[in-house]
N, C-alpha and C positions, 0 to 999 in steps of 0.2 A: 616136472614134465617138460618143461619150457625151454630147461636149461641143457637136457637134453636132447632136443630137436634143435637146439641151434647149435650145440657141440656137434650134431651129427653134419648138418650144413657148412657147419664153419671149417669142418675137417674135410667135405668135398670140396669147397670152393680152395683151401690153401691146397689140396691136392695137384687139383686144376690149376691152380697158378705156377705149383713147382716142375707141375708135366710141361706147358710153356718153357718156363726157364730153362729147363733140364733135356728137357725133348723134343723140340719145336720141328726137329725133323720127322720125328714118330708121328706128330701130331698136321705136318703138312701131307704126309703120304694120302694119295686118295685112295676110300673105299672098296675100288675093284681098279684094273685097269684101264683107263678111259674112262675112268668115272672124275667129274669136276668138282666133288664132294669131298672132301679131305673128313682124316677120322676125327681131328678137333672139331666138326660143327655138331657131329649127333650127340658127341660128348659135354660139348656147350649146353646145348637145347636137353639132353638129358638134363643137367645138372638145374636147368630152369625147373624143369617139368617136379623135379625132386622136390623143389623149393615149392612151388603152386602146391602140392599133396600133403609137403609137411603143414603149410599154412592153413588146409583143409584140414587135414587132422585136427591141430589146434584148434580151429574154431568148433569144431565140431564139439569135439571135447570141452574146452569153455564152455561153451554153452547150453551142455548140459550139466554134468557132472561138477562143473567150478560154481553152475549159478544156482543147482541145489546146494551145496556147502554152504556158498551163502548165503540164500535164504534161512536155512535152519541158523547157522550161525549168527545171524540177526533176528529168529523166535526168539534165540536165548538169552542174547543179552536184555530186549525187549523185557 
């Protein structure tokens, strides 16, 4: 589960970096016209916002789900 939430991150952030590299004019255009907002910053702040949800997920998960496994899996060896 781990490995895939950070495949899923790892593959937004190289996204993100290769849109820079590749597109930097796509990514300075602003949002509307007269807008001082360029479409890189909501796509930045998405990609955070992404990052905050998956780490909530996770923990979430952890700690339920990973800390019954291991409770039982430590009845049993007990």
């Amino acid at each position: 589960f781990a490995v895939s939430l950070s495949l899923i991150i790892l593959v937004l952030y190289i996204s993100f970096i290769l849109l820079i590299a590749f597109a930097p004019a796509w990514l300075g255009t602003p949002i509307s016209p007269g807008a001082t907002i360029t479409r890189g910053i909501p796509i930045g702040i998405g990609l955070i916002v992404i990052s905050f949800i998956s780490t909530g997920v996770y923990v979430y998960r952890a700690n339920g789900e990973f800390d019954r496994m291991t409770k039982k899996l430590l009845s049993e060896v007990k």
